[in-house]
N, C-alpha and C positions, 0 to 999 in steps of 0.2 A: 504494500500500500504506500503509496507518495502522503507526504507531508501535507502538500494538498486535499489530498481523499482525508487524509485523519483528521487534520480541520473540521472538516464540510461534516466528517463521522460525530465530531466530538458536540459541535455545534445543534445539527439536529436531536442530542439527544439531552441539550438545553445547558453545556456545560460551556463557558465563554472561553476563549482561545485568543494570543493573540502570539506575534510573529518576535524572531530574536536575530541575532546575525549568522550565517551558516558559520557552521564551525565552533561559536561558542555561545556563551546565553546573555550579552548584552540585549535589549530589548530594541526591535530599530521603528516601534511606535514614539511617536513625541512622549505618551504622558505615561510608556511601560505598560505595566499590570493593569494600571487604569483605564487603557485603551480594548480591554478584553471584549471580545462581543461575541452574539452567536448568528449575526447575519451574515446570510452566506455573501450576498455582494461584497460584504467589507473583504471578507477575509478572502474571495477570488482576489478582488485590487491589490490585495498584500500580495501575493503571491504571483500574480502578472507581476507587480514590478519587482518582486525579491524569488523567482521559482526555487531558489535553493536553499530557501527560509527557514530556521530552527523554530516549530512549533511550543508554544507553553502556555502553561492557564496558571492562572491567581490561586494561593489556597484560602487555605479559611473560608469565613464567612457560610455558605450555603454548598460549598464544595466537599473537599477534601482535603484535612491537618494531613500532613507527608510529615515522617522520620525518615531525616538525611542521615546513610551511615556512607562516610568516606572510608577508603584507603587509599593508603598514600605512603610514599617512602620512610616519612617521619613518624607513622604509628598508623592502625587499621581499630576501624569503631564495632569491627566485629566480634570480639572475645566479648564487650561491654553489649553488646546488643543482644549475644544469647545469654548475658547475666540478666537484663530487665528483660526478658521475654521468658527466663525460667522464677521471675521473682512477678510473672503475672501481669506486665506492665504493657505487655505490646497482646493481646488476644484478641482477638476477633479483625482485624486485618480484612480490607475490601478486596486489595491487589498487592503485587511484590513486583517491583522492575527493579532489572541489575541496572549499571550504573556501568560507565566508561574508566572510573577507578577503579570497579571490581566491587565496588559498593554495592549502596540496594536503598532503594524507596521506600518503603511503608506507606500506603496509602489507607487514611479512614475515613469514614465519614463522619461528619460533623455534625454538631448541635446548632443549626442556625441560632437560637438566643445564647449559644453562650462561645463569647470573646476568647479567643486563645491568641496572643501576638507570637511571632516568629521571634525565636531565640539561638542563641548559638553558645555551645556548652564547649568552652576553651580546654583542649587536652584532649579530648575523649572521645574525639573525631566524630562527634554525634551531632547534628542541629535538627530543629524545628520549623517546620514551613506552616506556619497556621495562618493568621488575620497578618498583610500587611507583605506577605510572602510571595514567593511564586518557583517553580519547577519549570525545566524540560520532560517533554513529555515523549514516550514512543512514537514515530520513529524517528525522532532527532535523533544528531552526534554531532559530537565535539571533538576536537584537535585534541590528539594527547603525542606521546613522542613517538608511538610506535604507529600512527597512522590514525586518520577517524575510526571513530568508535561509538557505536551507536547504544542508545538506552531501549533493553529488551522488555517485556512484558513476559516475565518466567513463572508466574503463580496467584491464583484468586483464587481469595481466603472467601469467610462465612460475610463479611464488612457486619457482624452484629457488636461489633466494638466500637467504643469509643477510646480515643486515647485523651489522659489526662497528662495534659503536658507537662502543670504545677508539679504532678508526683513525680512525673520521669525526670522532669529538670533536678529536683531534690536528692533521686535516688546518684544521679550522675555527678552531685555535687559532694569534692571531699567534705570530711567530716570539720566545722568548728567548733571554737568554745576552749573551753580550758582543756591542758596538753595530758595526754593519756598517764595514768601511773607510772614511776622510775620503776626502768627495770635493772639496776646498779647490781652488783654482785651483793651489798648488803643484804638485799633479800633473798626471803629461800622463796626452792622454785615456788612452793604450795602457795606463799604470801604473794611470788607476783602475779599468780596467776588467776587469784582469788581476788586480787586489786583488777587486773584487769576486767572480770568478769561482771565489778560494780561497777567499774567503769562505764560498762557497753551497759548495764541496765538502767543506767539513770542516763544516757544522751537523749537530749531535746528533739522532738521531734521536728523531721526534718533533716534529721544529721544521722539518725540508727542503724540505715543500712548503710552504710559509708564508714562510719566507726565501727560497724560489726565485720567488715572485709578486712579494713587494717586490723583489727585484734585478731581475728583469722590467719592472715599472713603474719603475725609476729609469733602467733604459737607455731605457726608450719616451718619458721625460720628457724626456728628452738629445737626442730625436732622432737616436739611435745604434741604431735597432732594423733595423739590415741587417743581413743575414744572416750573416759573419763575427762581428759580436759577439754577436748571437745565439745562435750557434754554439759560441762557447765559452760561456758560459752553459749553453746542453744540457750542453755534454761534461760542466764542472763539476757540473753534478745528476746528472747518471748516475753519473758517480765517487761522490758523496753515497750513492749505494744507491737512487734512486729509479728506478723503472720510467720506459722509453722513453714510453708512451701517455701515462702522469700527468704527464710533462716538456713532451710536446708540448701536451698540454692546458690545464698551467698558463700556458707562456707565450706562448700565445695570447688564455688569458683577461685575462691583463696588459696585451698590446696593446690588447684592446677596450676594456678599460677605461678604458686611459688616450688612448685615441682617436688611435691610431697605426694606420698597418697593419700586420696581423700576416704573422709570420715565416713563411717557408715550410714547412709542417707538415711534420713526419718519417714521420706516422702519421695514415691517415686513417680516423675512425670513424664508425658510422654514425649517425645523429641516434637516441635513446630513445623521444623525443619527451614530453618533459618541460616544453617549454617552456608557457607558458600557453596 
């Protein structure tokens, strides 16, 4: 299908579209995202005068929030992307497009009353395209070093989700506040591990899963990731207020990460299949 036909597709079935520069996603409307529409005569004009046009539509609003997962030389948002999708944050998913970085879209559907703005979560190669936003959509591409590369449509989900950006944003942000228990040689292991364990149960919400993966990866780094201190670790996050499935999934992803074996899951889920 041409760029063109997707348009004309995307429009008649009431969803606004407007046009980018080929090769990359500057927008070559005067007012951008703004200029979005679903009449077909606009968007023929775009396209007689640009026929090699990169297609994109606005998120938010009455559309569809996108989770942008990059990869990139300097780090990949995919190890963090199957963490909030096994801590329940990404379910129910409309569509999946790969990405020209080897990424991936997440498309949901929206609450037309409720505002979500487009944010961008430094480090974690993750952002947000809601209110204020906008994508390239299939079958755009873009210039990368290895040649254009186009964004595929690889997977449509149940779309009975909504994503809450506020929690993902939260879940993706490190932990603040005052700095975790000393782990100095004065103490023994039992006391630091008992300090850490109150630690992780009294973090503010907003901060518990983020401080529960570092105190995860400090016991995995210790070589202390058997199943008793483990153990108390869960109990501590659930005291915290976080769900059973989000505890067993973060600190399992703490293990992998820090290249330990992981604990004996409490809770066994079934793959999304989100990985690449």
């Amino acid at each position: 299908m041409t760029r063109r036909d997707a348009a004309l597709r995307f429009a008649a079935a009431g969803l606004p579209v407007f046009v980018c520069v080929p090769g990359g996603k500057r927008p070559l409307t005067r007012h951008g995202f703004h200029d979005a529409t679903i009449e077909a005569s606009q968007i023929q004009g775009w396209f007689d005068r640009w026929p090699e046009a990169n297609l994109a539509i606005p998120t938010g609003g009455a559309r569809f929030d996108v989770v942008d997962v990059d990869v990139r030389p300097s780090g990949s948002g995919m190890p963090t992307l199957r963490r909030a999708d096994a801590a329940g944050l990404l379910d129910g998913w409309a569509c999946r497009v790969t990405t020209p970085s080897g990424g991936q879209h997440l498309y949901f559907n929206t609450e037309p009353s409720r505002q979500q703005r487009s944010w961008t979560s430094a480090g974690t190669h993750i952002d947000f395209r809601g209110d204020g936003g906008y994508v390239l959509v299939p079958p755009s591409a873009v210039d990368t070093p290895a040649g254009p590369d186009s964004y595929r449509l690889c997977a449509t989900g149940t779309g009975s989700g909504r994503v809450d950006a506020g929690r993902l944003r939260r879940f993706l942000t490190p932990p603040a506040g005052p700095s975790p228990p000393p782990s100095g040689p004065a103490r023994s292991s039992r006391a630091r591990w008992e300090g850490l364990a109150t630690w992780v149960a009294t973090r503010p919400e907003g901060t518990r899963n983020a401080s529960l993966f570092w105190a995860a990866c400090r016991v995995a780094e210790a070589g202390a990731a058997e199943t008793p201190v483990m153990l108390l670790l869960r109990d501590a996050a659930l005291r915290s207020g976080l769900g059973e499935r989000e505890v067993t999934a973060t600190i399992r992803s703490a293990s992998h990460t820090i290249g330990s074996a992981s604990p004996q899951p409490v809770v066994r889920r079934p793959q999304h299949g989100l990985s690449r």
